[in-house]
C-alpha distance (Angstrom), angle and dihedral (degrees) to the residues before:
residue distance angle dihedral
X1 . . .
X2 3.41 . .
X3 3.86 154.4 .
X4 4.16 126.9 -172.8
X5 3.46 126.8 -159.5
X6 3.80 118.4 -174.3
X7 3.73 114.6 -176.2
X8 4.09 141.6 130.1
X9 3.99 96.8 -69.0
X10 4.14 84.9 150.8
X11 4.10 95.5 54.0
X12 3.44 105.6 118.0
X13 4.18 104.6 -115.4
X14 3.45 90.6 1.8
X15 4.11 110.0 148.4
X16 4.03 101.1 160.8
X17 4.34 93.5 81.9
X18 3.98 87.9 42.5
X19 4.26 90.9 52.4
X20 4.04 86.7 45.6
X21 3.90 88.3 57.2
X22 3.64 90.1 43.5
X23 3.86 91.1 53.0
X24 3.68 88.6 46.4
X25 3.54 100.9 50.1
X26 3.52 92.3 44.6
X27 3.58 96.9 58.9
X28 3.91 93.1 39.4
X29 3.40 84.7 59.6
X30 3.60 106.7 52.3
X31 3.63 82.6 41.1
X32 4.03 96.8 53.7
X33 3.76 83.5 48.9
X34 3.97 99.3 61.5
X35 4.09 89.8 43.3
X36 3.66 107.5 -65.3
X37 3.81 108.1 -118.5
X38 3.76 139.8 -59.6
X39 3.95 85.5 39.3
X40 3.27 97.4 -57.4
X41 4.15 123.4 -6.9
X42 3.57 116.1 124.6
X43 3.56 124.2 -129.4
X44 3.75 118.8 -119.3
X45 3.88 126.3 -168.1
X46 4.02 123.2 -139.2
X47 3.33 116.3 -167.9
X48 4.28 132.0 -159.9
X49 3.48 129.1 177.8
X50 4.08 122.4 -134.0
X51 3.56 89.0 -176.2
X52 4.40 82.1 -138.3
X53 3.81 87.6 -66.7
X54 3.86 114.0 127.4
X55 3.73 91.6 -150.4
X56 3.74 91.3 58.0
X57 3.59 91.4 45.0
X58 4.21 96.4 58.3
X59 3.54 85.3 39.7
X60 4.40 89.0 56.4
X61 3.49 87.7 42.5
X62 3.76 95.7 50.3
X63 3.84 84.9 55.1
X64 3.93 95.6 47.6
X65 3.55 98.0 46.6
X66 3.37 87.6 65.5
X67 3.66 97.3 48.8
X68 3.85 106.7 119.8
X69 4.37 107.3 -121.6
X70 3.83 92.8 6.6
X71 4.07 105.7 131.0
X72 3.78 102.9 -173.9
X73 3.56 144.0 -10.9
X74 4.15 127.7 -130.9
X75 3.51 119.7 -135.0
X76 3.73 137.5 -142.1
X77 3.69 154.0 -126.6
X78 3.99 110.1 -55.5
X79 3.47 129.1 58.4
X80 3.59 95.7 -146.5
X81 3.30 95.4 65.9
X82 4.36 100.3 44.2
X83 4.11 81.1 48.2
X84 4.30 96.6 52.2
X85 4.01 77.1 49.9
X86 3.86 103.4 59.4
X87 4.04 92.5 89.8
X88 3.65 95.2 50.0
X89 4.07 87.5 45.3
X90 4.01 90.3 54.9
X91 4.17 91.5 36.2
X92 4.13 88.8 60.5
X93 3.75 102.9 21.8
X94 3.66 97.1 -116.2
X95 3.04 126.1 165.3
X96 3.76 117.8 -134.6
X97 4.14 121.6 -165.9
X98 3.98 112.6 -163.2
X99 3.41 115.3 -156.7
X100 4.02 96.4 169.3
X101 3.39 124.5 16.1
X102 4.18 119.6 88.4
X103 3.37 110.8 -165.7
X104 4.22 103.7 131.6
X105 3.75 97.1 -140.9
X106 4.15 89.1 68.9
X107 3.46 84.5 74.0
X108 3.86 110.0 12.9
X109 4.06 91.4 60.7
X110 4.06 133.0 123.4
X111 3.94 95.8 -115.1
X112 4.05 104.0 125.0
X113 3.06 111.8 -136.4
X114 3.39 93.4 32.7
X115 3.98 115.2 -138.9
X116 3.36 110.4 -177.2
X117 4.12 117.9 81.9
X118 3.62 124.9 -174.6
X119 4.00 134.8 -155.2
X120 3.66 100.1 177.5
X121 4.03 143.4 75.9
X122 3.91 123.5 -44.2
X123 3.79 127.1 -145.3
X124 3.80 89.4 -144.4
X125 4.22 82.9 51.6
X126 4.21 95.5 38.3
X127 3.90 101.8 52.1
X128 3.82 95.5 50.1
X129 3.78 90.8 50.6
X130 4.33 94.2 43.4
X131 3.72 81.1 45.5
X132 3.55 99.2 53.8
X133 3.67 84.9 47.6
X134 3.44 101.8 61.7
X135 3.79 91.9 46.6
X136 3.59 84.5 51.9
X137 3.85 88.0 55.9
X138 3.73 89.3 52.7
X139 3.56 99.9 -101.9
X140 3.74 121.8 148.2
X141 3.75 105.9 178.2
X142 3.64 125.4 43.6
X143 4.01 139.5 -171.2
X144 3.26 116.8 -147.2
X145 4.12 104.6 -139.4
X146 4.18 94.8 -168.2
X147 3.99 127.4 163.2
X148 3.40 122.0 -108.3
X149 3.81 99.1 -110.6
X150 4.32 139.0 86.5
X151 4.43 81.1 -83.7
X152 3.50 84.9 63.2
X153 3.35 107.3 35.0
X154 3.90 82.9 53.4
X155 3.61 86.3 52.3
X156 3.96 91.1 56.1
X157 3.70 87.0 49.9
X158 3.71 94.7 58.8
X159 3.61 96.5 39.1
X160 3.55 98.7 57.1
X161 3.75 95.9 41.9
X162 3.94 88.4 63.9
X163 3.50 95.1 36.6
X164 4.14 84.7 61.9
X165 3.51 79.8 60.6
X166 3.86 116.0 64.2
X167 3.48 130.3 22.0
X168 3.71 93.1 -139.6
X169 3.17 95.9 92.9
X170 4.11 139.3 46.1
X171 3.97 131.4 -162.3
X172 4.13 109.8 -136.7
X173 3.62 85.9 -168.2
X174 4.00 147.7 -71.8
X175 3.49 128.1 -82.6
X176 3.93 122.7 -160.6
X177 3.96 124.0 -148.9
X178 3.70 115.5 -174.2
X179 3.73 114.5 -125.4
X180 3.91 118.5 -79.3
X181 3.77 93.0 13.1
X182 3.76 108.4 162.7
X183 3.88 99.4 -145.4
X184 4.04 120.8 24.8
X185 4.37 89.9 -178.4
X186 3.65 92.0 119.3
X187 3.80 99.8 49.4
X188 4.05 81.5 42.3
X189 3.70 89.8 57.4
X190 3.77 96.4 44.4
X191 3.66 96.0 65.9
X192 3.71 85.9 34.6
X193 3.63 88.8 62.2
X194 3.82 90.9 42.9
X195 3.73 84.9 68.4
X196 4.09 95.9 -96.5
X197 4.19 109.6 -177.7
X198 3.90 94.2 -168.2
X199 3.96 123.0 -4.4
X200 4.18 122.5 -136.3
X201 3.99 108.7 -138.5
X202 3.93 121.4 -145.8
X203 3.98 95.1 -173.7
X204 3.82 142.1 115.2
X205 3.67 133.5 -128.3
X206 4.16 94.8 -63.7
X207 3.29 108.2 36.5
X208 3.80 89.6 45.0
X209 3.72 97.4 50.6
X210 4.08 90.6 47.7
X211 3.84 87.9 57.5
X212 3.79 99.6 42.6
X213 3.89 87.2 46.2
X214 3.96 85.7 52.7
X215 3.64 97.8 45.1
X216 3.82 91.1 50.0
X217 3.46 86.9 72.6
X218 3.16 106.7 43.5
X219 4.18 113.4 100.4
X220 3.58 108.2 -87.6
X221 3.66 103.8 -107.2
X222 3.78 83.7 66.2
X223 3.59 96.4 54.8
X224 3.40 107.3 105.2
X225 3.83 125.3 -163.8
X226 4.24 102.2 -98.5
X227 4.16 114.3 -141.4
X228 3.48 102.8 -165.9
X229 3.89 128.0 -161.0
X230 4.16 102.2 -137.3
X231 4.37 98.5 -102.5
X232 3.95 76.9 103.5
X233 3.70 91.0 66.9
X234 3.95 102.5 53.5
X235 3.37 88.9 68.4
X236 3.96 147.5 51.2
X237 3.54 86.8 -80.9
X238 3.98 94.8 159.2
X239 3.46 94.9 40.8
X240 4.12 94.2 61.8
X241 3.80 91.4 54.7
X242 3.57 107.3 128.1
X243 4.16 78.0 -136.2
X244 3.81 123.9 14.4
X245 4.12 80.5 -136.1
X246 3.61 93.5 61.8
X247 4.29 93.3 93.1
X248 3.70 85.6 56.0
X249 4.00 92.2 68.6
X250 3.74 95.4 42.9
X251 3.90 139.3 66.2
X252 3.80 95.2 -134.2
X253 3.75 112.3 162.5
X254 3.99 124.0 171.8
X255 3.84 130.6 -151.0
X256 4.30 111.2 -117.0
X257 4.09 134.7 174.0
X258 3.92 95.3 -162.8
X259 3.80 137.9 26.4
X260 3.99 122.6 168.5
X261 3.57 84.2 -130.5
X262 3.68 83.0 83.1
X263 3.87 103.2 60.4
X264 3.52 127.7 82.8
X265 3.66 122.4 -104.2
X266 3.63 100.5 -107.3
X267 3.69 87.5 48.6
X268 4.07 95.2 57.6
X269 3.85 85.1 51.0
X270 3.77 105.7 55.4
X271 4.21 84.6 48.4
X272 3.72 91.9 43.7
X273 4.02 88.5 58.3
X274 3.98 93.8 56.9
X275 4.20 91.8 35.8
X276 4.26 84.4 52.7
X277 4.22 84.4 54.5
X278 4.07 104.3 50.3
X279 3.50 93.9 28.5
X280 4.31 144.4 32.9
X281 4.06 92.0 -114.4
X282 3.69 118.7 121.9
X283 3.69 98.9 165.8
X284 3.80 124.6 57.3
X285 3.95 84.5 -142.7
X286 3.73 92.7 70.5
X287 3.51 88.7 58.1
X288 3.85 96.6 113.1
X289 4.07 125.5 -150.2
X290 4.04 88.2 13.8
X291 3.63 96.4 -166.1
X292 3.70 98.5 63.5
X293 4.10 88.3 50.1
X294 3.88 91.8 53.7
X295 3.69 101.5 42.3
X296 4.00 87.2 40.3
X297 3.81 88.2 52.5
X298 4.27 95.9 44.8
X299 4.03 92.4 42.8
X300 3.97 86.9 49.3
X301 3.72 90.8 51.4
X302 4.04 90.3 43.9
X303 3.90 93.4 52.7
X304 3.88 90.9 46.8
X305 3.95 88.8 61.3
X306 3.67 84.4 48.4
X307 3.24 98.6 56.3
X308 3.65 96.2 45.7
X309 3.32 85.9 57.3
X310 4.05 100.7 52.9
X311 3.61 83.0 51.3
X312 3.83 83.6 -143.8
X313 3.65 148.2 53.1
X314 3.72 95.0 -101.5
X315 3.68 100.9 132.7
X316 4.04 96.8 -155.7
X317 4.08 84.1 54.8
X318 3.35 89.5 42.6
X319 3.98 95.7 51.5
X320 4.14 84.7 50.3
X321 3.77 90.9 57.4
X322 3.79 92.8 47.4
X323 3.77 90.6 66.0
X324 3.81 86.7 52.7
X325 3.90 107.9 51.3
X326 3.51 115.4 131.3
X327 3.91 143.7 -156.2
X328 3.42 102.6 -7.7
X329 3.75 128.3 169.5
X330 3.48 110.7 -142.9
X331 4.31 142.4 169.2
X332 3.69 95.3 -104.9
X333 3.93 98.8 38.4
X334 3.41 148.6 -41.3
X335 3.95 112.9 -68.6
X336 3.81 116.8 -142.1
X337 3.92 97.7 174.8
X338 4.26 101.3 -24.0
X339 3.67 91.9 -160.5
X340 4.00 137.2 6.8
X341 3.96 128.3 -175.9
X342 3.72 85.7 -85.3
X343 3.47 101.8 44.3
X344 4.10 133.2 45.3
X345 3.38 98.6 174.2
X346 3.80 116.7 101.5
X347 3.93 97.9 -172.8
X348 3.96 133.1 53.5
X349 3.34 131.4 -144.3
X350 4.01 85.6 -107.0
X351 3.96 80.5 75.0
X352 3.92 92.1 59.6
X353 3.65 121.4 107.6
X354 3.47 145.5 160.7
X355 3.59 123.4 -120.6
X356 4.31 138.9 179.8
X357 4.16 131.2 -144.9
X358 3.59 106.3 -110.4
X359 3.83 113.7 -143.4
X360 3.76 91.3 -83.1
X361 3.40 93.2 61.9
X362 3.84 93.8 -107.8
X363 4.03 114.3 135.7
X364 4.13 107.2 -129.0
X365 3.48 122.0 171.3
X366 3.97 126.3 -98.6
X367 3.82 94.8 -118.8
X368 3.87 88.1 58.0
X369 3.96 100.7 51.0
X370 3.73 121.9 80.1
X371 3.70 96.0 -142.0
């Protein structure tokens, strides 16, 4: 039986589609080991890469849907590319489990039934919390810094539907970057201009290191304090610095929904001993992009039950049973009922926190760090 996963493998320093297989394979194999599912079939994973283009994406769908035994397919990184998929999902009844990308129309959408399931972030859960932050910080005017594609348009959505909502805080404006730009200075200085106290980042790993390595040199009165959505963390994001030292001159926070720093010991240990036997980590800090890993890992788990369930591979019985999954256990939290026919969003925005790189590149949340 088996399990796709279609996500941007070929992105150059790209880490968030390798930490989704991780999750995966880790939970495939703990679950192979206690009997696999439907008493007795193992689970296998296929992977495809869509390289984070949305044509390439249908087009690996297209192929998996027609994969004989194969239940449901992960997805990846960028919300773009989940979102040009929805059609294709309804058109084949496949069932598609995000792990990653935000963007609220992959699950707030008018396909009935609804196929696609997420355990991950939400922009309509992220901007309240980064908001909230940088009121907390003591900012009263913010620029929203957002890229120029349906994440962050999403992201503009969300923003200005809380900021209709308090008077605590006030938008100077919105700057657009187009995606892949290699310097975002001049959209930077635009809302700093506009009078910008703190400014809320919709980038990944690239884009976000060029502007923190630009701001770092800036003089410090026009350093602003950086509240960044998480894009920046599926990627090599310290490694494109322009200079390692260029976090140590700026406030740069990032949103997160899981963080082994929040599991107990014993807990770390018993997943350590199946990571060490798929894979050449020995330390659950070299676990890179940690958020795709743990949702990967829960959403795995969740569509096992499901399946067990259906008591078949019929992906339309299978989909049913998703939305009735009880009491499980997971990494990230403890799952009541993750999804119901009204709901296919597995976390809250109660599971939304923000979070810092230490010095050793590791990303630990803010409640956690003494300064």
């Amino acid at each position: 039986m088996f399990i796709g996963l279609d996500a941007e493998f070929g992105l150059t320093n790209s880490t968030s589609a390798q930490s989704i297989q991780l999750g995966i394979e880790t939970a495939i194999t703990e679950i192979n080991a206690k009997g696999g599912v439907l008493n007795g079939r193992s689970l296998e994973l296929i992977i495809t890469d869509n390289r984070s283009m949305p044509a390439r994406g249908i087009h690996n769908l297209q192929k998996l849907a027609a994969t004989a035994d194969l239940v449901a397919v992960f997805s990846g990184r960028f919300s773009p590319v989940v979102l040009e998929t929805l059609p294709t999902l309804a058109k084949t009844q496949l069932i598609n489990l995000a792990p990653w990308s935000s963007a609220d129309g992959i699950t707030e959408n008018d396909f009935r039934p609804s196929y696609s399931f997420r355990l991950s972030l939400k922009d309509r859960y992220a901007m309240p919390v980064m908001l909230r932050y940088a009121a907390k910080k003591g900012a009263k005017k913010i620029g929203l810094l957002l890229t120029n594609t349906s994440w962050g348009r999403s992201n503009l959505n969300s923003a200005q539907r809380y900021l209709a909502t308090t008077d605590k805080l006030l938008s100077v404006g919105t700057a657009w970057y187009n995606w892949q730009d290699d310097s975002l200075l001049k959209e930077y200085q635009v809302l700093l201009r506009a009078g910008a106290e703190a400014i809320i980042l919709v980038a990944n790993d690239d884009e976000g290191a060029a502007l923190v390595s630009e701001v770092a040199e800036l003089p410090a009165e026009q350093r602003l304090p950086i509240i960044s959505h998480w894009g920046v963390t599926g990627g090599n994001f310290i490694a494109q610095l322009a200079r390692r030292e260029a976090l140590d001159h700026i406030d740069f926070s990032v949103v997160q929904t899981f963080s082994f720093f929040n599991l107990v010991p014993a807990r770390i240990e018993q997943l350590m001993k199946t990571v060490l036997q798929i894979s050449t980590i020995t330390d659950v800090r070299d676990i890179e992009a940690p958020v795709g890993f743990g949702h990967a890992y829960d959403l795995t788990f969740i569509l096992a039950r499901a399946i067990d369930m259906a008591g078949s591979t019929d992906r339309r019985v299978i989909r049913d049973k998703l939305e009735l999954v009880t009491d499980y256990d997971g990494l990230v939290r403890f799952y009541a009922q993750p999804f119901t026919a009204d709901n296919h969003d597995a976390l809250s925005v109660e599971d939304v926190f923000m979070a810092r790189y230490t010095a050793d590149g590791l990303i630990r949340p803010i409640s956690m760090m003494t300064n």
